[in-house]
C-alpha positions in Angstrom: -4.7 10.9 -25.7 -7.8 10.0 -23.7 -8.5 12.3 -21.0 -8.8 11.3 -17.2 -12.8 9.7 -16.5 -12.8 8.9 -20.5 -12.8 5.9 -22.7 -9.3 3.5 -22.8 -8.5 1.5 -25.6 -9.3 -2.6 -23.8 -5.1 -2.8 -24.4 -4.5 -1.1 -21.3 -7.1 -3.3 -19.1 -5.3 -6.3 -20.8 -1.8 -4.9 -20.4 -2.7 -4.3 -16.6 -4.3 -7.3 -15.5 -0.9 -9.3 -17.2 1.0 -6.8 -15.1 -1.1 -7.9 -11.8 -0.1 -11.8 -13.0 3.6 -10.7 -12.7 2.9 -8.6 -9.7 1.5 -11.5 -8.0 4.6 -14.0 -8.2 6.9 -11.5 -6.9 5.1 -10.3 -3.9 5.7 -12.8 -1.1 3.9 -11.0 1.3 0.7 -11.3 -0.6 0.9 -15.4 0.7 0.7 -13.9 3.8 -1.9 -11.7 3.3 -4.2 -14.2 2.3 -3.3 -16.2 5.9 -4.1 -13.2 7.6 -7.4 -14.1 9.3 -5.9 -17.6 10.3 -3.2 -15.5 11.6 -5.1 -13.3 13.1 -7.3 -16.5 15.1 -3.9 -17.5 16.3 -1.9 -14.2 17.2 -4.8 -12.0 18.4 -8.2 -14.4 19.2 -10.2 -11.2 20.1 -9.7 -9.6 15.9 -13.0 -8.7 14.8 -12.0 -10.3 11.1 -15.9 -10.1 10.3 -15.5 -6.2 10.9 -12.6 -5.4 9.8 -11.7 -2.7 7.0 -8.9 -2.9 4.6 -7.0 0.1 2.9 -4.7 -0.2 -0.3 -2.7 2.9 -0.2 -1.0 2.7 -3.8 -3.3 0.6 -5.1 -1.9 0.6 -8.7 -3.1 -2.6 -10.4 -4.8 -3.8 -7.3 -3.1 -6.8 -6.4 -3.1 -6.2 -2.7 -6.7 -5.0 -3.2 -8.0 -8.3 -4.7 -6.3 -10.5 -1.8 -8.0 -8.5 0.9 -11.1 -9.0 -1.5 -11.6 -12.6 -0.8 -11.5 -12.1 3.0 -12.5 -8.7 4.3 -15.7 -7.4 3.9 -14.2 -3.9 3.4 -11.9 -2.7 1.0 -10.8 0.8 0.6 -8.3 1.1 -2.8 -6.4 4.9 -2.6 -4.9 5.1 -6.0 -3.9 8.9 -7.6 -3.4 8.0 -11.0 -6.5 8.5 -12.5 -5.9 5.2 -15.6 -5.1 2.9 -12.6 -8.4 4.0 -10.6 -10.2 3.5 -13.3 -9.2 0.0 -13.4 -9.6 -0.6 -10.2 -13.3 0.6 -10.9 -13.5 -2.0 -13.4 -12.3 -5.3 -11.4 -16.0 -4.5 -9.6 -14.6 -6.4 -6.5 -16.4 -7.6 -3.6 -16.8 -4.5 -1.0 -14.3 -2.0 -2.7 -14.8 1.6 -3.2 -12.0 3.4 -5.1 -10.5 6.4 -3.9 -9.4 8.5 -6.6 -6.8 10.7 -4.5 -3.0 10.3 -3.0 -2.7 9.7 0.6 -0.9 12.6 2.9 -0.7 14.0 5.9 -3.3 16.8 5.7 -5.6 17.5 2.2 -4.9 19.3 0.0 -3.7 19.4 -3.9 -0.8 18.4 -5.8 1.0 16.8 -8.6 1.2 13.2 -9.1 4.8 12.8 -11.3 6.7 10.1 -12.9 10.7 10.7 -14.0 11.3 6.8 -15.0 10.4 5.4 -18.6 7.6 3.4 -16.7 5.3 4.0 -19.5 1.6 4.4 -19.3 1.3 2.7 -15.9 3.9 5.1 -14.0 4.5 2.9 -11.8 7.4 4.9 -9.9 5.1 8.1 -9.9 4.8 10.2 -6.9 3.6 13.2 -5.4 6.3 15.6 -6.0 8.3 13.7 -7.8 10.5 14.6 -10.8 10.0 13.8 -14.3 8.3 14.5 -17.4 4.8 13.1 -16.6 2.7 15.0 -14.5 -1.1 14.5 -13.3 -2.7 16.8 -10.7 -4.6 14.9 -8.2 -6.0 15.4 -4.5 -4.3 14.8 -1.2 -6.8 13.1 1.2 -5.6 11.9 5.0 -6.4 8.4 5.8 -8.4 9.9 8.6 -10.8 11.4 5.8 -10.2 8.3 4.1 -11.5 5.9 6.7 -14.6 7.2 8.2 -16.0 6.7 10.9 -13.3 4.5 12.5 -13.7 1.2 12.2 -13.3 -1.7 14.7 -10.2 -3.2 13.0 -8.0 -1.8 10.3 -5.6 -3.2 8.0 -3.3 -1.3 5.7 -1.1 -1.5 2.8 1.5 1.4 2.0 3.4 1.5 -1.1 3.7 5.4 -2.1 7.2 5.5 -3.2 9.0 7.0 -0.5 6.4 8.9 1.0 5.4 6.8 3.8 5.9 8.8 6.5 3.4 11.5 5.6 0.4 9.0 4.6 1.5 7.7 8.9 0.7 11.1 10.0 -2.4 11.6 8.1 -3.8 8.4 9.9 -4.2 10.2 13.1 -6.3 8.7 15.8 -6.6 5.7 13.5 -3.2 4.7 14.7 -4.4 4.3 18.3 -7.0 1.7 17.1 -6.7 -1.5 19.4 -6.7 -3.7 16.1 -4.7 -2.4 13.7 -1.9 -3.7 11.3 0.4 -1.9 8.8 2.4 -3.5 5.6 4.7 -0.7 4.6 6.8 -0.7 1.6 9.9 0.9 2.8 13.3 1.5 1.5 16.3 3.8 1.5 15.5 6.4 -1.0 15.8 10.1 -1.2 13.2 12.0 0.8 12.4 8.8 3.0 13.4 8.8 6.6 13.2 5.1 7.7 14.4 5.8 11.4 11.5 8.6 11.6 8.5 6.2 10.7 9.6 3.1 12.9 9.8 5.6 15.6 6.8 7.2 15.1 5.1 3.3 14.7 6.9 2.6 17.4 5.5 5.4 19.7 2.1 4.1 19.2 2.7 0.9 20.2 3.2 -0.8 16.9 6.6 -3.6 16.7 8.0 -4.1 13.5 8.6 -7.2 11.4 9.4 -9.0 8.3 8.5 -11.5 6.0 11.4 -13.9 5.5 11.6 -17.2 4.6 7.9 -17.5 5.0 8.5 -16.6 8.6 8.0 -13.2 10.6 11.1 -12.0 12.1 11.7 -9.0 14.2 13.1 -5.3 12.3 14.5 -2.5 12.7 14.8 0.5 10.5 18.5 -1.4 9.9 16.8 -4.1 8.0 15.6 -1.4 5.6 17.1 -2.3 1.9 18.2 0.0 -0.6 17.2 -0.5 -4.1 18.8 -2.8 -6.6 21.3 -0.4 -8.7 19.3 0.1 -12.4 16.1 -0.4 -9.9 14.1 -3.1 -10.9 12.8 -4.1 -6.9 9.7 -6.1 -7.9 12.1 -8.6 -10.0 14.6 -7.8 -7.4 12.1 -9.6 -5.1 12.1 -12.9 -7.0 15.8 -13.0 -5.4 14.8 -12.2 -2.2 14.8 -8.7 -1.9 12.4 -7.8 0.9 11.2 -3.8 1.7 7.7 -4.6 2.9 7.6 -4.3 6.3 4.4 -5.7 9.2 3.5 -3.2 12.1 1.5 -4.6 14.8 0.5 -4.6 18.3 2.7 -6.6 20.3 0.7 -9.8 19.7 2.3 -13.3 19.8 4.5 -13.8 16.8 
């Protein structure tokens, strides 16, 4: 009805920042992103934390986004759906600059697409995906993304299976001394778990994950596979965990 850049009726802002509410109490790991530079004093003593530059890959409704907010002066949000960057735009936070574009291994175009009944928000859409709902959109490499390369990075990955390509499109990024990945992964079609913890692992990165409120070691045999009828971020109210920590070997 209102085409991408234009005017939206103040129900979809409202509708959205409700949906962030939600968002908020079923994302555990979002506690822990808040702890981050306390964790980082502890684990890693030489962090720059004043320097360091966070990227929300998937931003959506920009919960993760807001929590890096309060603590890193940098914030890059990487959203492709062109109603949810526009919010993003809107929540005017502290150091972010939205990134209207999908994240992948080398740029390019493509087609953003949505087959669930996830209404406006799409909130399953993905590049390539099935579905009536379609949006073209750019492909941009996080090593475009994040320019030049900072002194720390800190990213957050939630692109619906896709993972492994927006990993290769970090490039030299990856061999940054202080860096550290939260990657949604699951078992889904078109993901290949055991490829991106080996290619994490081959640049030196350990996995972990959030549970209990403590940090355990993982392996791509910890990966879940989505609740039958879907429904993961409720899921996760019941302990249903497919965010995932990469890191330097640091203490745990």
């Amino acid at each position: 009805m209102f085409p991408p850049g234009t005017f939206r009726p103040p129900f979809r802002h409202i509708g959205l920042a409700a949906w962030s509410s939600a968002y908020r109490l079923a994302e555990a790991e979002l506690g822990f992103v808040a702890r981050l530079p306390a964790y980082l004093a502890r684990t890693a003593p030489s962090w720059p934390v004043a320097r360091t530059v966070a990227v929300d890959v998937g931003a959506s409704v920009g919960v993760y986004a807001r929590a890096f907010s309060r603590w890193c002066p940098t914030v890059i949000a990487v959203e492709p759906n062109a109603d949810l960057a526009d919010h993003l735009r809107a929540l005017a936070l502290p150091g972010l600059r939205v990134v209207e574009a999908a994240a992948g291994a080398n740029a390019g175009h493509g087609t953003l697409s949505d087959g669930a009944a996830g209404g406006w928000r799409h909130p399953t859409a993905k590049l390539g995906g099935p579905g009536g709902w379609h949006q073209p959109c750019r492909i941009l490499p996080l090593r475009d993304v994040v320019t030049p390369g900072p002194s720390a990075l800190v990213v957050k990955i939630d692109v619906e299976g896709d993972e492994l390509a927006v990993v290769r499109g970090m490039g030299a990024l990856l061999r940054l001394p202080h860096l550290l990945l939260i990657i949604e992964v699951e078992r889904r079609p078109g993901a290949d778990a055991e490829a991106l913890f080996g290619l994490l692992a081959a640049a030196g990165l350990g996995a972990w994950q959030l549970r209990g409120g403590r940090l355990h070691r993982a392996s791509p045999r910890d990966v879940p596979t989505p609740p039958a009828g879907g429904a993961p971020r409720l899921a996760r109210l019941h302990g249903y965990r497919n965010n995932f920590l990469f890191r330097r070997e640091y203490q745990a």
